[in-house]
C-alpha positions in Angstrom: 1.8 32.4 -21.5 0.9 29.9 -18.9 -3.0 30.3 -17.7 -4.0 28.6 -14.1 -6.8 26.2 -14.4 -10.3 26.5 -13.0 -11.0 25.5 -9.3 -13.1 22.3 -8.9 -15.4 23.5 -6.5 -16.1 21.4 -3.1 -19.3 19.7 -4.4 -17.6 18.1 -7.6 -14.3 17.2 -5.3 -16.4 15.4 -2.8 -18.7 13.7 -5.4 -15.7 12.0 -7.0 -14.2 11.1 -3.1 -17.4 9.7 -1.9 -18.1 7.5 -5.4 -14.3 6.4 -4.6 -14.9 5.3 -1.6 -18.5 3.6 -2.4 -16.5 1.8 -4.9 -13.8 0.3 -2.2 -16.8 -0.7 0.2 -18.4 -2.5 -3.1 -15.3 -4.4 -3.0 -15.1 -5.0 0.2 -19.0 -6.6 0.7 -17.9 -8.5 -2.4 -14.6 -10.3 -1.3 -16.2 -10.9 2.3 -18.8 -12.5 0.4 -16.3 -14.9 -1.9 -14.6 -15.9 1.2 -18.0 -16.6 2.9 -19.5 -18.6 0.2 -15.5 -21.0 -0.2 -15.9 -21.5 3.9 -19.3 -22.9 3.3 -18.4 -24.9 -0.1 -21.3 -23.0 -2.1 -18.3 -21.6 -4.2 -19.3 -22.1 -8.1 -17.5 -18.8 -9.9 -14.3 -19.1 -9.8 -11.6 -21.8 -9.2 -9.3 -21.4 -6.7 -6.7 -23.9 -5.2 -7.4 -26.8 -2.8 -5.1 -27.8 -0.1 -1.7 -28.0 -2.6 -0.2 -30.1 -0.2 -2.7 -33.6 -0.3 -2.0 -32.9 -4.3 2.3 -33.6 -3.5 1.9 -36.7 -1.0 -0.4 -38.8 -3.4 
């Protein structure tokens, strides 16, 4: 027979929502800083494409 699970309790549900969300600000801060960092040309991780139309006139 079947046999209902244990309740999380509050404290272990809003542990895991809050490290969720910490995660998605991390992410955020981080992507605000790539774009920062390609608008003043200090860019050096990662490639990314340059004006794709200069590249088909020449």
């Amino acid at each position: 027979m079947a046999v209902p699970k244990k309740k999380t309790s509050k404290s272990k549900r809003d542990k895991r929502k809050a490290t969720w969300k910490r995660k998605a600000t991390f992410q955020a801060q981080k992507a605000l800083s790539i774009g920062k960092s390609i608008l003043t040309g200090r860019a050096e991780g990662f490639v990314y494409p340059q004006n794709e139309d200069e590249d088909e006139d020449e």
